[in-house]
C-alpha positions in Angstrom: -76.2 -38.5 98.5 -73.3 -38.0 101.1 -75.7 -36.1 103.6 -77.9 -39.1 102.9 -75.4 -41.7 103.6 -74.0 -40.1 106.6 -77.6 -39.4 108.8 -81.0 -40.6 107.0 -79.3 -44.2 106.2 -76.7 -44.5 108.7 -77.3 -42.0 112.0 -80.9 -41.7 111.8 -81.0 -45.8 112.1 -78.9 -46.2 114.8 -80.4 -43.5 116.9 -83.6 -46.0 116.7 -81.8 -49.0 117.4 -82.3 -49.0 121.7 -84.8 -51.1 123.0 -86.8 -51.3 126.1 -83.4 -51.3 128.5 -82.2 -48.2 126.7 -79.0 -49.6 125.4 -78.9 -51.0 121.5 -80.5 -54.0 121.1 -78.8 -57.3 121.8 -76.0 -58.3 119.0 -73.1 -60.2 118.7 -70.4 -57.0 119.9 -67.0 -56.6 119.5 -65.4 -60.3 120.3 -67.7 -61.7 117.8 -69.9 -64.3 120.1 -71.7 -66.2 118.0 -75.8 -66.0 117.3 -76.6 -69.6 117.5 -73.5 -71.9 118.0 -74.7 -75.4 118.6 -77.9 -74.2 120.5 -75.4 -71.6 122.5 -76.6 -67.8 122.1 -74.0 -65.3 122.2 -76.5 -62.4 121.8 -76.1 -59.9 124.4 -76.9 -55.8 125.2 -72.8 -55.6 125.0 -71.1 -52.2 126.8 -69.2 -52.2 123.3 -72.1 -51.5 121.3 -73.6 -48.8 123.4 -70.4 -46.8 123.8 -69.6 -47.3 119.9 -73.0 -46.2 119.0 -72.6 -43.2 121.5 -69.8 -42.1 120.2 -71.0 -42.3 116.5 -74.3 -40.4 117.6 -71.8 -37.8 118.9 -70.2 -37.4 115.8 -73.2 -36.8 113.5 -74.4 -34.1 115.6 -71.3 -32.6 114.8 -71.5 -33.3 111.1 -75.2 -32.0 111.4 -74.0 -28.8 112.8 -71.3 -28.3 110.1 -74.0 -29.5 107.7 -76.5 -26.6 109.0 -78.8 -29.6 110.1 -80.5 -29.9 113.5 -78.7 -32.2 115.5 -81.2 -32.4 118.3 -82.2 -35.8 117.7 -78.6 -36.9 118.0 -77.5 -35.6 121.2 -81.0 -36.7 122.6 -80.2 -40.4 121.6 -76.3 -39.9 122.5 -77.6 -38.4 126.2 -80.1 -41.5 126.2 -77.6 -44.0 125.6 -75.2 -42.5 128.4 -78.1 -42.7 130.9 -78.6 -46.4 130.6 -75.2 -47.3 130.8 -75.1 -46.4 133.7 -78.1 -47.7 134.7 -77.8 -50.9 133.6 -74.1 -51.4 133.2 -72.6 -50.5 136.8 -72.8 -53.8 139.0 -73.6 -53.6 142.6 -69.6 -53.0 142.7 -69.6 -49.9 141.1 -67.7 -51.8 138.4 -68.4 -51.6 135.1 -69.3 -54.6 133.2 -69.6 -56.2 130.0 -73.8 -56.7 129.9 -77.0 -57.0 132.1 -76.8 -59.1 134.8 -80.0 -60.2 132.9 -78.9 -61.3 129.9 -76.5 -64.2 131.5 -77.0 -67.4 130.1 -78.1 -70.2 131.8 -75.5 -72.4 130.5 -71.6 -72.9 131.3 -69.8 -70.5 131.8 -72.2 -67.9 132.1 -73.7 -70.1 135.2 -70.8 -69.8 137.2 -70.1 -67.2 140.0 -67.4 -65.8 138.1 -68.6 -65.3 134.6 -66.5 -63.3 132.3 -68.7 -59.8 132.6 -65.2 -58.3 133.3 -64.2 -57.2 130.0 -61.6 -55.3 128.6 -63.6 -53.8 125.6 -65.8 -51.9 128.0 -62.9 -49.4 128.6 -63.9 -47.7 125.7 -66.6 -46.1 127.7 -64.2 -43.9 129.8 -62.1 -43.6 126.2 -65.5 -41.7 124.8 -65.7 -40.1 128.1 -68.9 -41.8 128.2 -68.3 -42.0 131.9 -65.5 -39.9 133.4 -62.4 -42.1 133.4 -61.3 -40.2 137.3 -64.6 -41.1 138.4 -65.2 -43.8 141.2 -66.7 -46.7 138.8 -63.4 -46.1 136.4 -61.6 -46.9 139.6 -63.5 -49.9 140.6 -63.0 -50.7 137.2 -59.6 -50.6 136.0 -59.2 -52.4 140.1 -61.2 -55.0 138.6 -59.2 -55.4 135.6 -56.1 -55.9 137.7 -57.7 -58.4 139.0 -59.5 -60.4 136.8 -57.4 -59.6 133.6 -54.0 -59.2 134.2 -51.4 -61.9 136.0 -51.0 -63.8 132.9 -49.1 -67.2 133.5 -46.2 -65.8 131.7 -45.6 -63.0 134.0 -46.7 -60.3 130.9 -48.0 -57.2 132.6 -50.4 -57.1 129.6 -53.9 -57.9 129.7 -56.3 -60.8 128.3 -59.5 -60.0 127.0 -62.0 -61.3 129.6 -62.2 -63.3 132.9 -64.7 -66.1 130.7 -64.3 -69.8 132.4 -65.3 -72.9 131.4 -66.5 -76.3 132.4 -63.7 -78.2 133.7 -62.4 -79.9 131.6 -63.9 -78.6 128.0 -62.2 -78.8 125.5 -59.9 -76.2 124.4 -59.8 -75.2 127.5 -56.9 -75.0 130.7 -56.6 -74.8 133.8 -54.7 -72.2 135.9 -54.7 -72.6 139.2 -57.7 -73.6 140.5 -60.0 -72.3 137.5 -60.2 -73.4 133.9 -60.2 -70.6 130.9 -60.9 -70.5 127.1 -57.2 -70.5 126.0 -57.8 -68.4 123.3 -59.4 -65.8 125.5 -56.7 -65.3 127.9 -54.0 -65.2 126.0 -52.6 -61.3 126.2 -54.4 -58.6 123.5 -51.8 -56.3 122.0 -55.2 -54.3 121.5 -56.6 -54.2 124.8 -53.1 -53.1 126.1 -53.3 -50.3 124.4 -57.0 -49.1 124.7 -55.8 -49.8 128.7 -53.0 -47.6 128.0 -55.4 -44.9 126.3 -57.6 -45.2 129.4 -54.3 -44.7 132.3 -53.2 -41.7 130.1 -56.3 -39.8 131.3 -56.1 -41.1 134.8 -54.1 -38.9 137.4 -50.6 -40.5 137.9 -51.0 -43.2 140.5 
């Protein structure tokens, strides 16, 4: 029943779960945007998702090796899963970002020039070592996470969770300098600071 819990019902499913852009199908991920609110669709093929499923693919290899179990089928979808994250993850920056370029919605914020595809929760990809966290996109990166996620209005040197806009004048929304932001969103993470900090503690010292 154990065995059965940990690979036919759990590992086995989510090995199948990739669609045609190689990354797990379009969901909700890890800052809970909602399905359908008020004709808005939050779905997306979220960095999150991948690199959690990767990581959990990883894992019941292992388990299938301590089990005496062929764990092939994991570390083919794991090594799957790695591929297209990089493929279809990496913007023309070198950064990594939250989701396709394709799956951007048409409507505000999402429209804008700036949308909020720089997102803290895709540093668990260099955490996994999904991507190496030396490498040149974990520089461009954690750059663009200085940029985009820190400077806080308080002066905190923590981080917010994305660089997500909004309509001027929305509500539940303000303004900071020029641009306006969700002001739940920007508001510092004590989590995100410390997946950052999990991320800089494998970085060479600057």
């Amino acid at each position: 029943a154990q065995e059965a819990a940990i690979f036919t019902e759990t590992a086995d499913i989510l090995a199948g779960l990739t669609d045609a852009t190689g990354l797990i199908k379009a969901d909700s991920s890890i800052w809970e945007l909602h399905v359908d609110d008020d004709g808005y669709n939050g779905k997306r093929h979220f960095a999150y998702t991948s690199a959690t499923a990767s990581r959990g693919l990883t894992a019941a290899g292992y388990l299938a090796g301590q089990a005496g179990k062929p764990g092939t089928v994991y570390a083919t979808a794991t090594a799957a899963l790695k591929t297209a994250i990089g493929l279809q993850l990496v913007d023309k920056d070198g950064v990594l970002v939250n989701f396709p370029p394709a799956d951007r919605s048409p409507k505000p914020p999402e429209n804008g020039v700036n949308d909020y595809n720089i997102d803290a929760s895709v540093v668990e990809v260099f955490n996994f070592g999904i991507i190496d966290p030396t490498s040149a996109i974990a520089d461009a990166t954690l750059a663009a996470f200085d940029r985009e996620l820190g400077g806080l209005s308080s002066g905190s040197p923590g981080m917010k969770r994305t660089n997500k806009r909004c309509p001027p004048g929305l509500g539940g929304c303000v303004q900071i300098v020029a641009d306006w932001y969700n002001g739940y969103d920007i508001k510092e993470w004590i989590f995100v600071d410390f997946r950052v900090l999990q991320f800089l503690r494998m970085r060479p010292d600057p």
